[in-house]
C-alpha positions as CSV (number, residue, x, y, z in Angstrom):
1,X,19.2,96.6,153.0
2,X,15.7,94.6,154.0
3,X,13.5,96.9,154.7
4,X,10.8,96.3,157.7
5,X,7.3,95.7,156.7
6,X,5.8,99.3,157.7
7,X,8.4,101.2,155.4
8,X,7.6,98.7,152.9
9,X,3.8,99.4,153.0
10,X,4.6,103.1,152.7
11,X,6.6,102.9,149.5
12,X,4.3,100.5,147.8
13,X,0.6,102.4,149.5
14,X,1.8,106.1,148.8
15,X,0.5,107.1,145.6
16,X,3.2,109.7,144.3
17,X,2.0,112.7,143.3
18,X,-1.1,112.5,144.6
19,X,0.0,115.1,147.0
20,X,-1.9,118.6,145.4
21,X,-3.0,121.9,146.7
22,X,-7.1,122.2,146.3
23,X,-9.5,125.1,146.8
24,X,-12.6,123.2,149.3
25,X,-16.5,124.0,148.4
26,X,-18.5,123.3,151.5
27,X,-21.6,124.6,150.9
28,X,-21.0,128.4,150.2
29,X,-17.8,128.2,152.4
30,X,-14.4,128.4,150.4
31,X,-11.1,126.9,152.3
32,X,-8.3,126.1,151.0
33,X,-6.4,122.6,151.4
34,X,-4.5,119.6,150.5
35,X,-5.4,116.0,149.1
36,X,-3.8,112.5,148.8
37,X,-4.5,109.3,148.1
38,X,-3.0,106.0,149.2
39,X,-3.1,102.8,147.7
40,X,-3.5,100.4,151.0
41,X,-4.8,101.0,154.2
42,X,-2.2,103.7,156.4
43,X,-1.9,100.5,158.4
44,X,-0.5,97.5,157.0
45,X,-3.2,95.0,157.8
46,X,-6.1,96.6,157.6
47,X,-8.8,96.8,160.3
48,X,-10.9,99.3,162.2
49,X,-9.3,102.4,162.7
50,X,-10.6,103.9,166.0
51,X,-8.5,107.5,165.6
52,X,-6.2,108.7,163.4
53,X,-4.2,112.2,163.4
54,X,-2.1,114.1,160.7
55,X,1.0,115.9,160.7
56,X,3.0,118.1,158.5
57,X,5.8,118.7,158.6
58,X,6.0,118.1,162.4
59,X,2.6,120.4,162.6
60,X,-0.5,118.2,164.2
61,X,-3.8,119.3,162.0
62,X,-6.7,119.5,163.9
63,X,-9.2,116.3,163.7
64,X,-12.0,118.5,162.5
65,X,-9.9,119.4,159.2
66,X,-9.3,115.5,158.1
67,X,-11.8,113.8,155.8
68,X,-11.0,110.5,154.6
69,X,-13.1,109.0,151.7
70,X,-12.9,104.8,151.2
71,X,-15.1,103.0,148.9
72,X,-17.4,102.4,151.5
73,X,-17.8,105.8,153.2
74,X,-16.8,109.3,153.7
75,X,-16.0,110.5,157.4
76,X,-14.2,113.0,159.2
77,X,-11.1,112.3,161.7
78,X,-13.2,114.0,164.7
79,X,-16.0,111.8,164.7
80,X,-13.5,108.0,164.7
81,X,-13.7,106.4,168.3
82,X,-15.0,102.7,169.2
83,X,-18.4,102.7,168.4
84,X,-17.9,104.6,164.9
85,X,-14.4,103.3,163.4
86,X,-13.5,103.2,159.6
87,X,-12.9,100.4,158.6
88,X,-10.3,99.5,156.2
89,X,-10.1,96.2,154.4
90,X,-6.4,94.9,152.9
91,X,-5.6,96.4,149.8
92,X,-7.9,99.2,150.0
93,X,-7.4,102.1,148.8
94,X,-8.2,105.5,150.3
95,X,-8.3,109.8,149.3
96,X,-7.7,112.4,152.0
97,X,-8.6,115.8,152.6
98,X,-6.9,118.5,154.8
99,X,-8.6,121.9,155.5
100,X,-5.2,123.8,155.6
101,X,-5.5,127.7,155.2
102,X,-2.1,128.6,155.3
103,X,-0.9,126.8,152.2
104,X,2.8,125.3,152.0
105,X,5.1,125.7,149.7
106,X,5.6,123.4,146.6
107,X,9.2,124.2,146.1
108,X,10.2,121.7,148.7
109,X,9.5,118.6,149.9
110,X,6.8,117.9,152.8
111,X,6.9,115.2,155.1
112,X,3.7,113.8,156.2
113,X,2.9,111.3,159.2
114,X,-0.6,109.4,159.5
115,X,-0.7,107.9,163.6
116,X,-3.5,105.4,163.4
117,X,-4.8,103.3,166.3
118,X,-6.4,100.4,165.6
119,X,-9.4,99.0,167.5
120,X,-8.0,96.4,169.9
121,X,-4.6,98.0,169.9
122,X,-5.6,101.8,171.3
123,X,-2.7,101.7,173.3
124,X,-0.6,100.8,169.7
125,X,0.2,104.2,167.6
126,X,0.8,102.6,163.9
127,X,2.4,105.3,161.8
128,X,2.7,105.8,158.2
129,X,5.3,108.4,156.8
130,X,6.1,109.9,153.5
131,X,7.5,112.9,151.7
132,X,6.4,114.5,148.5
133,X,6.4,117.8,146.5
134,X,3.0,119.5,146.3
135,X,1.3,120.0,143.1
136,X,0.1,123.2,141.9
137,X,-3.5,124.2,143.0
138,X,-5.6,123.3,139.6
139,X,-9.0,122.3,140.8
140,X,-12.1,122.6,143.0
141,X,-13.1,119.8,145.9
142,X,-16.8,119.5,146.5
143,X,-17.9,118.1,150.0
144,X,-21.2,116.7,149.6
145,X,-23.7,114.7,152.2
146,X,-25.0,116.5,154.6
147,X,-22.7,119.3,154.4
148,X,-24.1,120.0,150.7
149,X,-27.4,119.7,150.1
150,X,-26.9,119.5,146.5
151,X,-23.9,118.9,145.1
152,X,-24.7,118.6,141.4
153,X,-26.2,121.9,141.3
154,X,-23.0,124.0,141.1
155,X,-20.8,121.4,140.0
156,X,-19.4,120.5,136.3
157,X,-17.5,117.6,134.6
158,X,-14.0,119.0,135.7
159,X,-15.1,119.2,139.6
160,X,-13.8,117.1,142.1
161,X,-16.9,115.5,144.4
162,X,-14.7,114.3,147.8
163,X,-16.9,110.9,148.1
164,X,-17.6,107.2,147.4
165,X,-18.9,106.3,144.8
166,X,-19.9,102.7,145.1
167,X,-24.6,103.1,144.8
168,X,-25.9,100.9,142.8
169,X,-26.7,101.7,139.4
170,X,-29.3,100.0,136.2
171,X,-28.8,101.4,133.0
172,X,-31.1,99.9,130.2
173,X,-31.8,99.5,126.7
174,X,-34.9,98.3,125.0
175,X,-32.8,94.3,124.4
176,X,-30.5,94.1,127.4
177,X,-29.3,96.0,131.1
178,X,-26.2,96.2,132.9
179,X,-25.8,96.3,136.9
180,X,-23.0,99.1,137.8
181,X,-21.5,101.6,140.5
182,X,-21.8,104.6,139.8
183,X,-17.7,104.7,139.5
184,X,-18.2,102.8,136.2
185,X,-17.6,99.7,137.4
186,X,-19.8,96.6,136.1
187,X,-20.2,95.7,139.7
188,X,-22.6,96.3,142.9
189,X,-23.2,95.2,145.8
190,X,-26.8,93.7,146.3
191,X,-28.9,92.5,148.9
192,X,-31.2,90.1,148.3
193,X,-33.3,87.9,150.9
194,X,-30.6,88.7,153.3
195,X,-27.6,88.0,151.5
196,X,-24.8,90.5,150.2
197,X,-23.3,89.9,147.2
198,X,-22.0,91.5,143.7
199,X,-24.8,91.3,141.2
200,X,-23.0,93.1,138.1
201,X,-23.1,92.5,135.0
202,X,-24.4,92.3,131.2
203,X,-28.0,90.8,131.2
204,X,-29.9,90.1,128.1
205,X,-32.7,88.4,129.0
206,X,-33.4,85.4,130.1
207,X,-29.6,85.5,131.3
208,X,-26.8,87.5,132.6
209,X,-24.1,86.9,129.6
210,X,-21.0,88.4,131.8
211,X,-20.9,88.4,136.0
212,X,-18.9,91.4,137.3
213,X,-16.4,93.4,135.0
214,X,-14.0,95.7,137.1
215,X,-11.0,97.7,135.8
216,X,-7.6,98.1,136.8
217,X,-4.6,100.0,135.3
218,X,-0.9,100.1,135.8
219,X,1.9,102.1,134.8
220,X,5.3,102.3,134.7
221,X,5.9,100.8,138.4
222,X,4.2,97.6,137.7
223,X,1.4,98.3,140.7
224,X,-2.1,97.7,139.6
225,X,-4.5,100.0,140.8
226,X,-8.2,99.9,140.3
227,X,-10.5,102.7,138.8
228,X,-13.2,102.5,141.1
229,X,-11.0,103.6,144.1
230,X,-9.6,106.7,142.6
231,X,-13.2,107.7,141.2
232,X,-13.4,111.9,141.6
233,X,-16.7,113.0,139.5
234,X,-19.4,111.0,138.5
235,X,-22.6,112.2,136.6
236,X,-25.5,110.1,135.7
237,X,-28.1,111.8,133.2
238,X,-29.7,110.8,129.6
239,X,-29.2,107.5,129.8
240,X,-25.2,107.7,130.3
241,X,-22.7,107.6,133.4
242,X,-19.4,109.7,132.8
243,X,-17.1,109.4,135.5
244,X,-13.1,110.9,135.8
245,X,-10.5,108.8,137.5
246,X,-7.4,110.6,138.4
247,X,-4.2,107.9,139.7
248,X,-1.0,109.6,139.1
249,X,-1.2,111.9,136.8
250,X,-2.9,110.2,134.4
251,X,-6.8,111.4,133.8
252,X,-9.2,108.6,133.1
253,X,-12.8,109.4,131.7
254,X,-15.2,106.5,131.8
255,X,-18.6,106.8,129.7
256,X,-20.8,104.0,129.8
257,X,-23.6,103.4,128.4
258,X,-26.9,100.1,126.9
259,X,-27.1,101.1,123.4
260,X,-31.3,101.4,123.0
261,X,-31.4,98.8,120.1
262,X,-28.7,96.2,121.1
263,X,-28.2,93.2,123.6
264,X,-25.0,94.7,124.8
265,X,-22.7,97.6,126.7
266,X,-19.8,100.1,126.0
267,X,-17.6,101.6,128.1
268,X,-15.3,104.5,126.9
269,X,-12.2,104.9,128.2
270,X,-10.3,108.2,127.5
271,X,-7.3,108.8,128.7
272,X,-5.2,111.4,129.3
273,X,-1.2,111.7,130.8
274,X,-1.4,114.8,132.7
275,X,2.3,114.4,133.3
276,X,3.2,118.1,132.2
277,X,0.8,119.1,134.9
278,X,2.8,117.6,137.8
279,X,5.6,119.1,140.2
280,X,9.1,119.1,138.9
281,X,10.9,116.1,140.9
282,X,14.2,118.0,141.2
283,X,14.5,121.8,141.1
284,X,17.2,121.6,138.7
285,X,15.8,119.0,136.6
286,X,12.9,119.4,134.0
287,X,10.6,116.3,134.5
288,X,11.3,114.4,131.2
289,X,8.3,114.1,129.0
290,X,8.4,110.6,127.7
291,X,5.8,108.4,126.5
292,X,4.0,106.6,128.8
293,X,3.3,103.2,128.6
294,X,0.0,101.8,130.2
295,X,-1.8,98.7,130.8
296,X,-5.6,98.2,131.0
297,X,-6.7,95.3,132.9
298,X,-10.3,93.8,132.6
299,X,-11.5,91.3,135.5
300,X,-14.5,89.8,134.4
301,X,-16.7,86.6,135.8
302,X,-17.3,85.0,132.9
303,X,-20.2,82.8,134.7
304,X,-23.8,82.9,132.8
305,X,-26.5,82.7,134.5
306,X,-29.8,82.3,133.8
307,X,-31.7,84.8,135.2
308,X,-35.6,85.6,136.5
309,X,-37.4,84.8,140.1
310,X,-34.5,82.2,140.3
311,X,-31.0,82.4,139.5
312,X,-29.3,79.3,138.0
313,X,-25.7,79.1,136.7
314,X,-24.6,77.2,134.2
315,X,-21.5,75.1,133.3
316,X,-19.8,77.2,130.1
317,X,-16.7,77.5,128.5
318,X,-14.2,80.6,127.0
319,X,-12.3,81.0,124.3
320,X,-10.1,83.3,122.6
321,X,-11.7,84.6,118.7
322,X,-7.9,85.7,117.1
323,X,-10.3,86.9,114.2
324,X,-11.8,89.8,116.6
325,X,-10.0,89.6,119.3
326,X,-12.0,89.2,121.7
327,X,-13.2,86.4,124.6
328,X,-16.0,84.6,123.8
329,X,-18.0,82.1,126.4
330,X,-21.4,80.3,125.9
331,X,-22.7,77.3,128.0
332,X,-22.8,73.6,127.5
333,X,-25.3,72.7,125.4
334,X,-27.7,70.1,127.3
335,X,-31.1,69.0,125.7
336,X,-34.4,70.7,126.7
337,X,-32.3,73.3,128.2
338,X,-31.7,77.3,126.6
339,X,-28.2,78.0,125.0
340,X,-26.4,81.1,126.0
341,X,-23.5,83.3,124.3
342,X,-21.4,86.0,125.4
343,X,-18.6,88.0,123.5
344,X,-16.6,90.8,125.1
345,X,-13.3,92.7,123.8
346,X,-12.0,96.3,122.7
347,X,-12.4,98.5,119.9
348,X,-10.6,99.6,117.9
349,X,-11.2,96.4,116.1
350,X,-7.0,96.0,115.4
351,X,-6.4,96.3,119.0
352,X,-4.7,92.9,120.1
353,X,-4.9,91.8,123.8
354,X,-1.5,92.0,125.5
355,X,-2.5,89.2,128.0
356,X,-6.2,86.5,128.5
357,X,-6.5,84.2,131.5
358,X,-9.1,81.9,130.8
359,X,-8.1,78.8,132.5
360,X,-9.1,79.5,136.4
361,X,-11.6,77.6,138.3
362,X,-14.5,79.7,139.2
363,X,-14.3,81.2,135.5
364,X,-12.8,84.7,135.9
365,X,-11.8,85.7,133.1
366,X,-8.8,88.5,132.6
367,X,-8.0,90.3,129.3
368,X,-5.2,93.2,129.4
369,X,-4.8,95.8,126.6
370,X,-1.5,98.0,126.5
371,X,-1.5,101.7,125.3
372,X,1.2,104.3,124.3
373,X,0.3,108.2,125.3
374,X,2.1,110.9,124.6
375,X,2.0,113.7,127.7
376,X,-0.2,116.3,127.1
377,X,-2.7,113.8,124.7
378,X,-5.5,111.7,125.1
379,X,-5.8,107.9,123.8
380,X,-8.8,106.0,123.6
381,X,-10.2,102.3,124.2
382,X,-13.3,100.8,124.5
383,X,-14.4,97.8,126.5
384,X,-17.5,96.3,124.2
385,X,-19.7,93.4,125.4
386,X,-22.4,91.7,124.0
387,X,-25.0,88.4,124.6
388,X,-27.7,86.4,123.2
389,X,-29.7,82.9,123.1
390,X,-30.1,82.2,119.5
391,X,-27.2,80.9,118.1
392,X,-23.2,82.3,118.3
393,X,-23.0,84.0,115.1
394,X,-26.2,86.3,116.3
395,X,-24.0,87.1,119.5
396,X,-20.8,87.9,117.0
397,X,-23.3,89.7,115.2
398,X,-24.1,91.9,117.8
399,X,-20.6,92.2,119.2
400,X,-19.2,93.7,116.1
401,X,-22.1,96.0,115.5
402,X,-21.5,97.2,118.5
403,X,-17.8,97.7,118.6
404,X,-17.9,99.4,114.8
405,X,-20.8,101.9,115.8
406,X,-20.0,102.8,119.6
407,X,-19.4,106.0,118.6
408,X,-23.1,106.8,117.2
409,X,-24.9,104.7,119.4
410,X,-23.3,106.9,122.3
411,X,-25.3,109.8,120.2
412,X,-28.1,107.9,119.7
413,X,-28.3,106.6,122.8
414,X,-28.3,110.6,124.4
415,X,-30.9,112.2,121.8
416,X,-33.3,109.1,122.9
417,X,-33.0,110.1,126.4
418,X,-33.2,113.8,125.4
419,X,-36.5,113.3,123.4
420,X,-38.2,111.3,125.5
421,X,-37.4,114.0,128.7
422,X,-38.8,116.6,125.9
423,X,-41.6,114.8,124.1
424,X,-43.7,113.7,127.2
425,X,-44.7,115.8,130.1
426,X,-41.4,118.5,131.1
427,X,-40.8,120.6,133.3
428,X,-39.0,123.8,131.9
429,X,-36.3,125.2,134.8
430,X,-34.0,127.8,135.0
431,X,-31.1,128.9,137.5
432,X,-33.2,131.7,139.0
433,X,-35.8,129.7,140.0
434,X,-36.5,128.7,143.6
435,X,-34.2,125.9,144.8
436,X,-36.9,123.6,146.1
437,X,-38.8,123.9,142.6
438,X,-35.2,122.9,140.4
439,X,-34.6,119.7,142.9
440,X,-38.5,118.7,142.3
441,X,-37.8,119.2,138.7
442,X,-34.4,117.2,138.9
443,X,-36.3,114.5,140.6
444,X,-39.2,114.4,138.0
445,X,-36.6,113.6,135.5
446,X,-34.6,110.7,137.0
447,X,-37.9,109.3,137.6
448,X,-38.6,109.4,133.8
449,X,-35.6,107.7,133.3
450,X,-36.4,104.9,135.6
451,X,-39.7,104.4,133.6
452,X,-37.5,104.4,130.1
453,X,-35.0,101.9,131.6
454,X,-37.9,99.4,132.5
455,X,-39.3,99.7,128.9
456,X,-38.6,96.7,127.2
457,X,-39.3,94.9,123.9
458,X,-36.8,91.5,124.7
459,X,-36.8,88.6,121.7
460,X,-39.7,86.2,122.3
461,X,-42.0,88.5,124.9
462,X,-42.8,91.9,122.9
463,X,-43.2,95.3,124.0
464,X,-44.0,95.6,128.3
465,X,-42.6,96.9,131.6
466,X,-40.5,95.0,133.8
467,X,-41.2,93.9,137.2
468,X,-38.1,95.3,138.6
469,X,-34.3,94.8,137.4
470,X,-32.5,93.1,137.9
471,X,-34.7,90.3,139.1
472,X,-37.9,90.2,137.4
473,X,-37.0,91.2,133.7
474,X,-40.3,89.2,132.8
475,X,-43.6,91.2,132.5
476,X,-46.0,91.0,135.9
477,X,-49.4,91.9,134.6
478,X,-50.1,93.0,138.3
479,X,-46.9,95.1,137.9
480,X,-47.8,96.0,134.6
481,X,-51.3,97.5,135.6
482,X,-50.0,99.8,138.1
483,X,-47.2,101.4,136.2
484,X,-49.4,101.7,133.6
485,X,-50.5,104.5,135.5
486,X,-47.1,106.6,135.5
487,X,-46.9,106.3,131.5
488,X,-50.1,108.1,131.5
489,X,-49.4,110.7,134.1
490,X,-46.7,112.0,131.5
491,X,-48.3,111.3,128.1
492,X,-46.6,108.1,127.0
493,X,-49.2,107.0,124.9
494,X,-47.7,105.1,122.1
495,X,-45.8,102.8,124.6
496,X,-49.2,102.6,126.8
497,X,-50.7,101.0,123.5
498,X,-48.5,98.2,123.1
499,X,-48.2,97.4,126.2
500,X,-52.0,96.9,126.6
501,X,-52.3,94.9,123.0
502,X,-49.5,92.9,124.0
503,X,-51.0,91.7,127.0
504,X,-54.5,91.5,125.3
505,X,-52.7,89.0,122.2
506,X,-52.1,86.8,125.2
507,X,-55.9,86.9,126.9
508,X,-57.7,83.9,127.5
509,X,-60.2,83.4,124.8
510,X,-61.9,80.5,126.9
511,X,-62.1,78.7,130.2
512,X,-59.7,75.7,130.9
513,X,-58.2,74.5,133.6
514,X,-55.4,76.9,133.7
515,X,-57.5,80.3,133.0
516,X,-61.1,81.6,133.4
517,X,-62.3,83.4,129.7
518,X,-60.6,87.2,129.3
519,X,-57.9,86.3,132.1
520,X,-54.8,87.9,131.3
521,X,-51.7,86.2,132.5
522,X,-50.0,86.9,135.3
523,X,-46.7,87.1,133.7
524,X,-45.6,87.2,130.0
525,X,-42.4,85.1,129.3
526,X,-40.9,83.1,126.9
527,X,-39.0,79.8,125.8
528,X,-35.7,80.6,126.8
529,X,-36.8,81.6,130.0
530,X,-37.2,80.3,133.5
531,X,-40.8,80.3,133.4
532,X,-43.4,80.0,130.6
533,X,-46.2,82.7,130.4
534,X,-48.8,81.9,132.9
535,X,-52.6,82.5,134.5
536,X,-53.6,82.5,138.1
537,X,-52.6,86.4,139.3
538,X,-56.7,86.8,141.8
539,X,-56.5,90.6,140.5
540,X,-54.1,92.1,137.9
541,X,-56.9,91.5,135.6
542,X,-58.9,94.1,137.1
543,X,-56.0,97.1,136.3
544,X,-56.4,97.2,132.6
545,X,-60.0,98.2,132.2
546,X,-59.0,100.9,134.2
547,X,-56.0,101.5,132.2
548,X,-57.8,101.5,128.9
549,X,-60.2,103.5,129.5
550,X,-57.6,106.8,130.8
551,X,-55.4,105.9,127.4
552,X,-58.9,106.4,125.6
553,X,-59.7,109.3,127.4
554,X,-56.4,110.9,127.1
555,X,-55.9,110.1,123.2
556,X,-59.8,110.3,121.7
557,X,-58.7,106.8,120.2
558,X,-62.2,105.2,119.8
559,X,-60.8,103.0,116.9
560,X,-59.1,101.4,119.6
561,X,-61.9,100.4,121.4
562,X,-64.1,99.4,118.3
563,X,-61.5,97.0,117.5
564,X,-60.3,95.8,121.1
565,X,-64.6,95.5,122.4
566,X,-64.9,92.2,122.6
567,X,-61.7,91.4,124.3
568,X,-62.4,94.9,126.6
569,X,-66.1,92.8,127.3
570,X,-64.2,89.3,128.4
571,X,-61.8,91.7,130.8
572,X,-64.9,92.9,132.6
573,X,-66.8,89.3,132.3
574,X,-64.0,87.8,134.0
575,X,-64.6,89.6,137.1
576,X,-67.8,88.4,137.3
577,X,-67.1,84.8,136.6
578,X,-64.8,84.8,139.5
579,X,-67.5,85.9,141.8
580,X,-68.4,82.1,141.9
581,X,-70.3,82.2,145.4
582,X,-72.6,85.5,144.3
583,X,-71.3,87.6,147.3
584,X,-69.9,90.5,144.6
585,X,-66.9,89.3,145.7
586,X,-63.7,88.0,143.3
587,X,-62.9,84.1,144.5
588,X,-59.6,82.9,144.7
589,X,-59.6,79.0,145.3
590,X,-62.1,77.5,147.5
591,X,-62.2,78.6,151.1
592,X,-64.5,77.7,153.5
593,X,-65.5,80.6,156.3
594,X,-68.0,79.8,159.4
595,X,-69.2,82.5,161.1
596,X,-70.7,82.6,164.6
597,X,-73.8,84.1,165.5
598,X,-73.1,86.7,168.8
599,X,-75.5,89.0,170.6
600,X,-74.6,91.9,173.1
601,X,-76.6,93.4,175.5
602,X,-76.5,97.7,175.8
């Protein structure tokens, strides 16, 4: 029998199983309901969805009771008409939410019909039909956005949070960064002087060693279906993103995480068949609890790129290392011009790739991993990349440091974050406490954070804050000079310290054509960079005096200033050697004013 294309999109978009009873938080509201998920759009071609309706089992739900989450937005069924439609892209995946209070059995199957309309075709009803047991209820949904004000405030790891999950995320060590979702995904979507694109990746500076990495899994059906869209929790704090996928039956927990110390990434993947956990198929037949077999597939743009102001890519080439299994890519060597490396595989160490594409194009890289689990147990892989400038061996170096020690660093990695939330100024909160005080508190420390992922201390530059990631990974002295200001307001000291006597190892010491005498560069960079360190910023100069002198005052460290005088001395000369005219003013270039001479009459 051929089947027509709609009841072939509803046996390949359906996700079985997916089907589950749910008790709904909506602020301090409790409803009960039912959730799904579908692998395509409920229309075969995608496009803007102008209104859709559900019904089960011949029952219409009300539009106000229908929330439908893409990765691109969360809306409810009432609000769809032409000037606000969802849009759905091929291939995408989607969760939905019924508010149902009278709760339906699970002992029988349920049919359920979507009726879309598509904008352009309003006049078109396109349904999608399926039938499926109902799990048992085992878990909380949370709606957030304007509904909650607050989500994370009464939720925990095993909550479900009914949302995309697609904003932008930096996480950063002291040698490298990566650019993420928060799903876990080594991709984002950034804007930059207009233009959209996905600006993921590993970056150790001066270069981004791996473009976007995104993750896909399939199972026993062949269909590969990709984390991000099935993304249910996510949780952001010391350092580390934890997220839980759950994509029939099977429980995916992602941690990822820039170990402080190393030019690289991990990402965790737990995973658990939650088979047992599932509706019987047949109410005479036990589900049988086989192993399952799974396959973990790694998409990765294996482009390097050197990175800063400008963005340049470079011609490279991949290659399969049987010795530790993993991919490793580095650019054509050219003369005059920085070498880049880039290794990325899975740990355990003995874990051999099932399947590496290396030969397309544009560069994308593929490398699969396969995985027994038992029902009931968990399993455990983890994706490990790593990249450098030196030579190759440094970059294998790093690679296998990381992939033997993933484990601690993870520890490491959460008692830095910990003690530097402790150690400088905190905030001590408890439950009882107003609400408005605890989300002040909660924003204090992610703004900590920020400041600890712009730290730095990157091969060739030293100790300083960058500009801005991903972008400006070099150190602005203009940039520099104001943020100084933050490390202070919360007793950073020791990092306030190097920061300033890096910059001041780098002052002019006399007046040439490129700098005046106690000029501090503009930026600090390095060889392998896009730019050399260089003079010319009309002002930054004029932060650090400032600067010092509050570290002084805040420390009673005059040994500083006995030692640093002279150079403190040129800071403040400098000012007055750019006052070249006598007006008390700072000159920047020679600009010729004439003013005219008006008088007025009362």
């Amino acid at each position: 029998m051929v089947r027509t294309l709609d009841k072939t999109h509803t046996v390949l978009s359906y996700i079985e199983g997916s089907l589950k009873k749910v008790i709904i938080v909506n602020g301090e509201n409790l409803q009960h309901g039912l959730i799904f998920s579908l692998l395509n759009p409920p229309v075969p071609l995608g496009g803007n969805i102008v209104s859709l309706d559900i019904y089960i089992d011949e029952i219409p739900i009300p539009k106000r009771a229908i929330f439908i989450a893409t990765s691109e937005d969360v809306v409810n069924a009432s609000i769809l008409s032409e000037t606000r439609p969802i849009p759905f892209k091929p291939f995408q995946s989607a969760r939905f939410l019924i508010i149902k209070e009278d709760i339906v059995s699970s002992k029988r199957k349920h049919k359920v019909v979507i009726l879309s309309k598509l904008e352009g075709f309003e006049q078109i009803i396109v349904p999608f039909t399926f039938s499926d047991y109902i799990g048992e209820q085992r878990e909380k949904i949370f709606i957030p956005s304007n509904l909650v004000d607050d989500p994370d405030s009464s939720t925990n790891n095993e909550d479900t949070i009914f949302k995309n999950f697609t904003t932008p995320l930096i996480l950063s060590g002291k040698k490298a960064y990566i650019v993420c979702s928060s799903n876990a995904s080594v991709s984002a979507n950034w804007t930059w002087m207009g233009a959209r694109y996905d600006n993921g990746g590993l970056y150790v500076p001066p270069a981004r060693s791996f473009g976007r990495i995104i993750v896909e899994i399939s199972m026993d059906d062949g269909v590969r279906k990709r984390l991000p869209n099935f993304v249910v929790s996510s949780k952001h704090e010391n350092g580390i993103l934890s997220t839980r996928t759950e994509v029939a039956g099977l429980q995916v927990k992602r941690t990822l995480f820039v170990p402080i110390e190393n030019k690289g990434f991990v990402m965790r993947l737990e995973l658990l068949d939650r088979f047992i956990d599932l509706p019987k198929l047949s109410l005479k037949k036990k589900p049988q609890k086989s192993r399952r077999n799974i396959r973990l597939h790694f998409l990765i743009d294996g482009n390097i790129t050197s990175y800063g102001l400008a963005a340049i890519s470079q011609s490279n080439f991949s290659k399969l290392r049987s010795d530790d299994n993993c991919l490793q890519i580095e650019t054509a060597a050219k003369k005059g011009i920085a070498h880049y490396y880039g290794a990325i595989g899975a740990a355990p160490k003995s874990l051999k790739p099932s399947k590496v594409l290396m030969d397309s194009f544009d560069n994308d890289l593929e490398i699969s991993y396969d995985l027994d689990i038992e029902p009931g147990k968990t399993c455990e892989l983890a994706l490990i990349a790593a990249g450098s400038f030196s030579t190759l061996e440094d970059c294998l170096d790093e690679y296998r440091y990381i992939r033997d020690n993933y484990r601690q660093l993870l520890d490491d990695t959460e008692n830095h974050f910990k003690t530097v939330l402790t150690s400088t100024l905190h905030i001590e909160t408890s439950p009882k406490q107003n609400y408005t005080i605890l989300k002040l508190a909660r924003a204090f420390q992610k703004a900590k954070v920020s400041m600890e992922y712009l730290k730095a201390e990157y091969d060739q530059l030293g100790a300083g804050i960058c500009a801005g990631l991903p972008r400006f990974p070099n150190y602005w002295a203009r940039d520099t000079g104001w943020s100084l200001r933050g490390y202070l307001s919360v007793g950073d000291y020791r990092f306030v310290f190097r920061v300033i006597e890096n910059f001041l190892r780098h002052q002019a010491r006399k007046t040439s054509k490129s700098a005046i005498k106690g000029e501090l560069p503009m930026l600090i960079s390095g060889k392998s960079f896009l730019h050399s360190t260089t003079f010319g910023s009309a002002d930054s100069t004029f932060l650090f005096p400032w600067a010092i002198r509050e570290y002084v005052y805040c420390t009673g460290d005059v040994h500083f200033l006995t030692e640093r005088w002279s150079s403190i001395i040129d800071l403040v000369n400098w000012g007055l050697l750019k006052d070249e005219d006598g007006d008390g003013l700072v000159d920047q270039g020679k600009v010729q004013m004439t003013f005219k001479h008006y008088s007025m009459k009362v």
